[in-house]
C-alpha positions in Angstrom: 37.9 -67.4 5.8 34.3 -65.8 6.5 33.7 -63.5 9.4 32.2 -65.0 12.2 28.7 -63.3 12.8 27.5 -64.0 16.7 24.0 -63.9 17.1 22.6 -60.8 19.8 22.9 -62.0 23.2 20.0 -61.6 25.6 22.2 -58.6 27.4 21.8 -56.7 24.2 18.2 -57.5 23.5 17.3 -56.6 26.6 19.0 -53.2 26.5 18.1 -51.9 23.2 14.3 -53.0 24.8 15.0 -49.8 27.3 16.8 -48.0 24.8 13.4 -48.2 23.2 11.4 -47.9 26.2 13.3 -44.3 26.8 12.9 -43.2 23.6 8.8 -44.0 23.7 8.6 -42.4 27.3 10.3 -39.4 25.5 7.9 -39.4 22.5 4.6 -39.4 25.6 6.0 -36.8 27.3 6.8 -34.8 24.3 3.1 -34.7 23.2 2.0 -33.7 26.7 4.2 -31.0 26.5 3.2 -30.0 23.2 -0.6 -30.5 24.3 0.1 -28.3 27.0 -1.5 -31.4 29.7 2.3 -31.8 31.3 3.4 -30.1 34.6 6.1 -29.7 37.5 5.0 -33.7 39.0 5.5 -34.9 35.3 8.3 -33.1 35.0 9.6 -34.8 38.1 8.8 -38.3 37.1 10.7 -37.5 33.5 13.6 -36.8 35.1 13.6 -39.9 38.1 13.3 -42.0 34.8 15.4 -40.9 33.0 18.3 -41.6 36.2 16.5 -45.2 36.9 16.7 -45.7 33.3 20.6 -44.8 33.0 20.9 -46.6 36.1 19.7 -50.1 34.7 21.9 -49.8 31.6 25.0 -48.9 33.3 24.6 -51.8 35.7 23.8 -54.0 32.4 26.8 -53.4 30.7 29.6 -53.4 33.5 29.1 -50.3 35.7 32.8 -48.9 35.7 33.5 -50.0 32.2 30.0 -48.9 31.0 29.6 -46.7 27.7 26.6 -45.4 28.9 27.4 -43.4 31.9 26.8 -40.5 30.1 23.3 -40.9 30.3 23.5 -39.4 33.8 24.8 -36.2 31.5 21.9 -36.5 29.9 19.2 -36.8 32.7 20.9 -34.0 34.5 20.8 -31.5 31.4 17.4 -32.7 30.9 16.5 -31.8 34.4 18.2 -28.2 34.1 15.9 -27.3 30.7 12.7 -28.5 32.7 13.4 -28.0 36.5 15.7 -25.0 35.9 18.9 -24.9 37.8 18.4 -26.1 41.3 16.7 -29.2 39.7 19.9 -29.8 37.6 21.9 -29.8 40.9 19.2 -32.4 42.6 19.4 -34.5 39.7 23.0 -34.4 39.5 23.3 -35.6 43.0 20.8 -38.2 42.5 22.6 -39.4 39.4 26.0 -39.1 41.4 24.5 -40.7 44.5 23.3 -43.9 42.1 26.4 -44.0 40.2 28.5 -44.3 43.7 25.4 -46.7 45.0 26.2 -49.3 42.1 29.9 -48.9 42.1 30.0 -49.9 45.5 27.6 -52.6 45.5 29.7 -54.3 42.9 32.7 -53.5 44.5 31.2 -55.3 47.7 30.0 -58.2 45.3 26.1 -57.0 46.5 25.3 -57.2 43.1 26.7 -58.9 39.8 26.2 -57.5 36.5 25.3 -59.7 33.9 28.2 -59.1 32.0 30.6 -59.4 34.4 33.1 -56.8 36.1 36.6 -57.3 36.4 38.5 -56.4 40.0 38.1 -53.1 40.4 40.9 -51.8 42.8 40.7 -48.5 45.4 42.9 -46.1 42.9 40.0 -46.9 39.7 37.1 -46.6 42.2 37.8 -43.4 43.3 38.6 -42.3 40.4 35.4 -43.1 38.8 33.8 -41.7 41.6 35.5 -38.4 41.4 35.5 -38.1 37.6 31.7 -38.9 36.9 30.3 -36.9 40.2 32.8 -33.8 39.2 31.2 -34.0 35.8 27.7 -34.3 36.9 28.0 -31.5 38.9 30.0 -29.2 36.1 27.6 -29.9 33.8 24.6 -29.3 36.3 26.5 -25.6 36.8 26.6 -25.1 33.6 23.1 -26.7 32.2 21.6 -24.0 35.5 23.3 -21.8 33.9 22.7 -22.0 30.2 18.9 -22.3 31.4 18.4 -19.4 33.6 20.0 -17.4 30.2 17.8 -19.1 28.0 14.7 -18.4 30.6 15.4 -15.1 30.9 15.9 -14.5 27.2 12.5 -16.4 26.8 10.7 -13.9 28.7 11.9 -10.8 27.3 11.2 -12.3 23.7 7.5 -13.1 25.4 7.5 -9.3 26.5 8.6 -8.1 22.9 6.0 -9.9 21.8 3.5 -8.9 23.9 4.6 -5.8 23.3 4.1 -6.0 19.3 1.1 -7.3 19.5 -0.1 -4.7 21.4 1.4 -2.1 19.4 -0.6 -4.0 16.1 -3.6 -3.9 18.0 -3.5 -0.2 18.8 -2.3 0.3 15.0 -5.6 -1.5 13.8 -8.3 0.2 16.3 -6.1 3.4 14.6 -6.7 2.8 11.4 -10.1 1.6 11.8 -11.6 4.7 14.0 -9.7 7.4 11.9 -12.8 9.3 10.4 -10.3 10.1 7.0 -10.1 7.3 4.5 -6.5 5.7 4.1 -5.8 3.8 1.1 -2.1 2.1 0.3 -0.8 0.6 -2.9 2.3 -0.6 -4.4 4.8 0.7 -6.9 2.1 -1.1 -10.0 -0.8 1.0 -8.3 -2.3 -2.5 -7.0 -4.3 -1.4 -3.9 -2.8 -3.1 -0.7 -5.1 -2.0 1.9 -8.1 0.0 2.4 -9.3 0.9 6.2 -13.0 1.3 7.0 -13.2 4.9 6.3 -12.1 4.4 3.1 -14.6 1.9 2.6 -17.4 4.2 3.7 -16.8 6.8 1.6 -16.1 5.1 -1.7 -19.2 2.6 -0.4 -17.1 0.1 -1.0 -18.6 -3.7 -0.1 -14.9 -5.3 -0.7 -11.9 -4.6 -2.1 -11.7 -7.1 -5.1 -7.5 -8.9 -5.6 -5.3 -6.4 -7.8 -8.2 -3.7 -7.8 -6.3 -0.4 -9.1 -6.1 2.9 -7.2 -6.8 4.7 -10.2 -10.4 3.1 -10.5 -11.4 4.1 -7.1 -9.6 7.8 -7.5 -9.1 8.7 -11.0 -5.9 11.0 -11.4 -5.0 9.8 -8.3 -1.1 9.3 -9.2 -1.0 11.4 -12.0 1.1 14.5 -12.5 -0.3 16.2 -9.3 0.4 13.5 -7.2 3.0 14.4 -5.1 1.1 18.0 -4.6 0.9 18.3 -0.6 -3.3 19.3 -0.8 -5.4 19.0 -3.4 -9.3 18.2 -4.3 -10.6 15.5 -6.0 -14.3 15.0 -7.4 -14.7 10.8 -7.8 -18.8 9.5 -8.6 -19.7 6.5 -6.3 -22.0 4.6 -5.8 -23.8 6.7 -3.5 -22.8 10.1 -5.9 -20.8 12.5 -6.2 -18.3 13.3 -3.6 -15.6 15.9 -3.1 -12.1 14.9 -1.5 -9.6 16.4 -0.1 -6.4 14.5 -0.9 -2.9 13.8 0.2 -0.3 11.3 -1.5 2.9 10.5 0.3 5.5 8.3 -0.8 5.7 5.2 1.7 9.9 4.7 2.6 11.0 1.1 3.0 8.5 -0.3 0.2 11.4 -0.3 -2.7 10.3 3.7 -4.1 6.8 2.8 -5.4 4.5 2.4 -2.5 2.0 5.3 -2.0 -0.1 6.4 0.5 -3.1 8.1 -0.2 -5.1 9.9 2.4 -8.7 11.5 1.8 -11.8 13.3 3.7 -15.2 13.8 2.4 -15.3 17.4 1.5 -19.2 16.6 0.1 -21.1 18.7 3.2 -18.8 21.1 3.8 -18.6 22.2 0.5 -22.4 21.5 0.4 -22.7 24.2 3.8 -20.3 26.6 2.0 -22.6 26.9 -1.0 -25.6 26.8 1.2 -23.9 30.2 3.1 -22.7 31.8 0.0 -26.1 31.4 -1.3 -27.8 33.0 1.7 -25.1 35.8 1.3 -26.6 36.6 -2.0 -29.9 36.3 -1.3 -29.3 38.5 1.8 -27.4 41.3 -0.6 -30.0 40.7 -2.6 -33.2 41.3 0.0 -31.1 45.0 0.5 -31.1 45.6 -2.7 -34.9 44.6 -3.6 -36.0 46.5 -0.9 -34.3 49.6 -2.6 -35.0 48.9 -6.0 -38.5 48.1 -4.8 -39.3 51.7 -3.2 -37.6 53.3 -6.4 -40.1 51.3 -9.2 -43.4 51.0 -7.4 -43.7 55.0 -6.9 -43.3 56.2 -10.6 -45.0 52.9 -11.3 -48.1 53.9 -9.5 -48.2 57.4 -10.9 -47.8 56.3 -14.4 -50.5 53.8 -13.8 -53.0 56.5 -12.2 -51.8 58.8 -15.2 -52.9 56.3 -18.0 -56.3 55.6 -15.8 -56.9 59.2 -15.9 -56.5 59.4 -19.7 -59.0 56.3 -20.0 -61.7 57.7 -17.8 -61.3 61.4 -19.6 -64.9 61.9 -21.7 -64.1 62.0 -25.2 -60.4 61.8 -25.0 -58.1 60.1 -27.9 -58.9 58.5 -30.4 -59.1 54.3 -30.8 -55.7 54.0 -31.2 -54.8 56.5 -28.1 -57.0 54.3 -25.7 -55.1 50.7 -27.2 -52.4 52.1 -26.4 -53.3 53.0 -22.7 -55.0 49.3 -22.4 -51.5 48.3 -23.4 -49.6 50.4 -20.6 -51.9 49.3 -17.9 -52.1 45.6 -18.4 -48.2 45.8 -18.5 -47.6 48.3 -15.4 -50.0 45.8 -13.7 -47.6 42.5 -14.9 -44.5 45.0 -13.7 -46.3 45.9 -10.5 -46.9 41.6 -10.0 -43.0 40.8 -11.1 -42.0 43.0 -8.5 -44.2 41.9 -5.8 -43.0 38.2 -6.6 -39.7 39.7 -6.4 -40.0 41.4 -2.7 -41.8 37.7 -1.8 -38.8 36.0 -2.6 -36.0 38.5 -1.2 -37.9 39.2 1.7 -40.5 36.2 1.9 -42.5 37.2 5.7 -41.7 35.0 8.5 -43.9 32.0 8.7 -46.4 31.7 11.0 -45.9 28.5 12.4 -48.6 25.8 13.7 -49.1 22.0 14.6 -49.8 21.0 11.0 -50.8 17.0 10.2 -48.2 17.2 7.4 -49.3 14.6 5.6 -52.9 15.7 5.4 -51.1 19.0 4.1 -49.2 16.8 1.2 -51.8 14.9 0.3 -54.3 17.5 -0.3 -51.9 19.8 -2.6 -51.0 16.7 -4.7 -54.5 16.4 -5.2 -55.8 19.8 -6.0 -52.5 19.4 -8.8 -54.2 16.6 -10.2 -56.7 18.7 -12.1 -53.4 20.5 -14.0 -52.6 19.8 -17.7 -49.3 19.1 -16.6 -50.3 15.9 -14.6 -52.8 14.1 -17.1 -50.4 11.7 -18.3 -48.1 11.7 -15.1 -48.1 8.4 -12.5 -48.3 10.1 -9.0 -47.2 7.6 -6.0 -47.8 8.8 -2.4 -45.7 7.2 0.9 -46.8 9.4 3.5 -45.9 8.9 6.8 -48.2 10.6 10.0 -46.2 13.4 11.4 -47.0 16.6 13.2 -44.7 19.3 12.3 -44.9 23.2 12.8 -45.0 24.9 9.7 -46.5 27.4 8.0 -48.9 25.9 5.8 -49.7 28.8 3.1 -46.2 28.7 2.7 -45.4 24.9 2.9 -48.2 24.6 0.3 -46.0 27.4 -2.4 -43.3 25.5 -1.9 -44.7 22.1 -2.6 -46.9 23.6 -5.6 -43.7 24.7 -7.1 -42.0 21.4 -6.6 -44.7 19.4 -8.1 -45.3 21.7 -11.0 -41.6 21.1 -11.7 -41.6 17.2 -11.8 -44.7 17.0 -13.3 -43.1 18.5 -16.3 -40.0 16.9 -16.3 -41.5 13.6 -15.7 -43.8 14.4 -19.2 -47.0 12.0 -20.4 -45.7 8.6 -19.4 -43.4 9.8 -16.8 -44.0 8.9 -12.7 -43.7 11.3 -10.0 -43.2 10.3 -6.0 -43.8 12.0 -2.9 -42.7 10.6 0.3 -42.5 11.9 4.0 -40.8 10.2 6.6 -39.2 11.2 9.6 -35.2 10.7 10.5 -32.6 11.8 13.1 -35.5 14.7 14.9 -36.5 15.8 11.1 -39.4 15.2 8.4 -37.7 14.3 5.3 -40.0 15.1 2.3 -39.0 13.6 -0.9 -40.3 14.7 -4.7 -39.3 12.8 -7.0 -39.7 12.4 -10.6 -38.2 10.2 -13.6 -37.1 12.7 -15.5 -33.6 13.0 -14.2 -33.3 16.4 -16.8 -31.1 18.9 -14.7 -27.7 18.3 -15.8 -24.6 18.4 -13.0 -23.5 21.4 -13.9 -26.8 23.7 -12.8 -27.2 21.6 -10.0 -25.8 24.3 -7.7 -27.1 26.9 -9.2 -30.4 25.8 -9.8 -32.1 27.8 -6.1 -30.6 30.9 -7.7 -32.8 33.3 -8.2 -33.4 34.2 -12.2 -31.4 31.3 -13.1 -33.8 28.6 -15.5 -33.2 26.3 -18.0 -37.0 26.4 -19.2 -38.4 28.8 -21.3 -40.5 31.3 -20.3 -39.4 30.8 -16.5 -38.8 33.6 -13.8 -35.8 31.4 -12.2 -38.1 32.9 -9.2 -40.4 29.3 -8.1 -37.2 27.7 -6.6 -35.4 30.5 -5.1 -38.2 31.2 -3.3 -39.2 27.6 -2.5 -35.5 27.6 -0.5 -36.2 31.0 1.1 -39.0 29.3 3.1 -37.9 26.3 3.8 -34.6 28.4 5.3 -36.8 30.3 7.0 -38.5 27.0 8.6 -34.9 26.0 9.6 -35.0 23.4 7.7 -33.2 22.7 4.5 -33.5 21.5 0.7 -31.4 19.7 -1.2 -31.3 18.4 -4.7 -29.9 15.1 -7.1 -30.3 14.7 -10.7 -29.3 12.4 -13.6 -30.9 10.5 -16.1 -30.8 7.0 -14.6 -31.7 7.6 -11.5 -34.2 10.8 -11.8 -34.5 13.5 -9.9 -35.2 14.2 -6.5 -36.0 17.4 -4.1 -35.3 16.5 -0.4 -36.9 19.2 2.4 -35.4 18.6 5.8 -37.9 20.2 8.6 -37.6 20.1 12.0 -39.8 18.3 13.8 -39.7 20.8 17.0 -40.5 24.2 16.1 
């Protein structure tokens, strides 16, 4: 014998309908809440609905003999998690005052549930009452409860928040404002971060996915790594530069992170060499000065000696007087070496005046013209108007040397540029040629004085070239290499 299979009665259509009508107002207020447009009014109306809402189905479905009193539970834990505690208790009395309102009404035949309600006698009414109001409140204790925890809770896990962010903040502006560059990597050597420092330094646009440590420092974790200070010379883009590096193990990073810390050690060590230089050049002025007063005297007298033997009637024979042209042409190239070499020890102090500096430039680049050395040379000129004090017999040595230089490095075919331009209260002349000859290693000797590579040369033009410009309180700098060329920078300040 088949089952009989009743069809859903209108009762039970019409409550799953608000079943479903509780479930979409839940959906509508769960987006407002989520877009943030919800507040303490809508709050209120959730809950009121949701106790009207229980309300209907328990009086649908027999009141006292309803399954779905516990709805009141419901509304009342609802209330606690969005009205906090002392809403809980005002729902829990609404729910209990409702709950009483129907059982009474159909204990007074006020109303009549569409399903019907048996006789409900004194003893079940109260305790119905009792149970369902005891639990309403219980549970409204304990919802208050369990929400003030979890508010409280809430907030300090907004304040540790707060507080981490904060603390990542204040590590970023760190590691973006340290003036040393700070580059991590893993245990592979796969560089992990690099701050802006870093980034200067290395002139580094971006840091490209999996770049290596080792091709932005090489020997970087090699067998010195773990040395506590150490230098490093790495080219750039920009040059040469001079590091000084630390690498420290990073802990909690499974053994193999590294962290590698580095300043640029390029102008200090620059300045050192600069005062070493003037150290020796200043040991060296003493000594001149000495060595100058000890040559010149028996130089003279054996120059007036061999004049005397010239101008004697009749004296010597051919040979004897070739002999004395030969001792006074060269006690005349001694007498000139050493004057060159009091010029450069002890160059005098320049006279200083309002000079149009440019005018100055211009005109020695175009009395060199006329030299052998720049027939076949391309001469570019970007001069700038500026008004500098300087001495200009001596600004002109200096630049006479300078150009001399390039024009025979550059060679037939080669180009030579001057530019002036003024930077940060300083005139910034620039020679520069495409020869790009003086290799890195004489680069820091190369404004010592009797050090050349060329033949035939004093080592005297550019040792004294940087005596002047010191003397100017300015400053001269050099670059070299064969792709880029060579260039002499003079620094000059622009107040006297």
């Amino acid at each position: 014998m088949q089952p009989l299979v009743e069809e859903p009665s209108r009762v039970d259509t019409l409550s799953f309908a608000v079943i479903g009508l509780v479930y979409l107002f839940t959906l509508v207020y769960g987006l407002m809440l989520r877009g943030g447009r919800a507040d303490r009014v809508a709050a209120v109306v959730q809950v009121v609905g949701d106790l009207l809402i229980a309300s209907v189905l328990v009086f649908l479905t027999g009141v006292g003999d309803s399954p779905f009193t516990f709805l009141y539970l419901l509304a009342v834990i609802g209330a606690s998690i969005l009205l906090d505690g002392r809403g809980a208790l005002l729902a829990a009395g609404a729910g209990a005052i409702a709950y009483a309102s129907l059982l009474v009404a159909v204990k007074l035949q006020w109303l009549e549930p569409p399903l019907g309600v048996g006789d409900v006698s004194r003893q079940r009414l109260a305790f119905l009452l009792g149970s369902n109001v005891l639990a309403l409140f219980l549970i409204a204790a304990l919802a208050g409860y369990l929400s003030r925890q979890l508010s409280a809770t809430g907030g300090r896990l907004s304040e540790r928040e707060a507080d981490l962010q904060k603390l990542d903040n204040l590590q970023r502006q760190i590691l973006a404002c340290m003036p040393s560059g700070l580059i991590t990597c893993d245990e592979k050597g796969r560089v992990t971060f690099v701050n802006r420092a870093a980034s200067a330094i290395l002139s580094l646009d971006a840091r490209p996915p999996g770049l290596h440590v080792e091709s932005l420092l090489p020997g970087t974790l090699g067998k010195e790594a773990r040395q506590r200070r150490r230098e490093l010379t790495v080219q750039t883009p920009s040059g040469l530069r001079t590091l000084g590096l630390t690498v420290t193990g990073l802990e909690g990073s499974g053994g193999g992170g590294t962290l590698v810390v580095f300043q640029d050690l390029t102008e200090l060590r620059r300045i050192e060499e600069d005062l070493k230089r003037a150290d020796r050049l200043a040991a060296l002025g003493t000594l001149a000065a000495q060595l100058a007063h000890e040559i010149r005297n028996p130089l003279a007298a054996m120059r007036g000696s061999a004049q005397l033997l010239v101008q004697e009637p009749g004296g010597g024979d051919p040979s004897s007087a070739k002999l004395v042209e030969i001792l006074l042409r060269e006690s005349d190239r001694l007498s000139k070496l050493v004057e060159d070499f009091l010029r450069f020890a002890r160059p005098p102090p320049p006279v200083k005046q309002e000079q149009e500096l440019e005018v100055l430039v211009a005109e020695t680049v175009d009395m060199l013209r006329a030299d052998p050395l720049a027939w076949q040379v391309g001469v570019e000129l970007a001069l700038a108007p500026l008004r500098v004090p300087v001495d200009a017999d001596q600004l002109r040595q200096v630049l006479i040397n300078l150009l001399r230089n390039a024009f025979q490095a550059a060679g037939p075919g080669g180009r030579v540029r001057v530019m002036l331009e003024a930077a940060d209260e300083l005139a910034l002349l620039r020679i520069w040629d495409s020869g790009g000859s003086i290799p890195v290693s004489d680069l820091s000797r190369i404004f010592e004085p009797f050090f050349s590579t060329r033949e035939g040369g004093t080592g005297l033009g550019l040792s004294t070239a940087y005596s002047i410009v010191r003397a100017h309180g300015g400053n001269i700098r050099v670059s070299s290499s064969p792709r880029e060329g060579t260039e002499f920078l003079i620094q000059l300040p622009l107040q006297g």
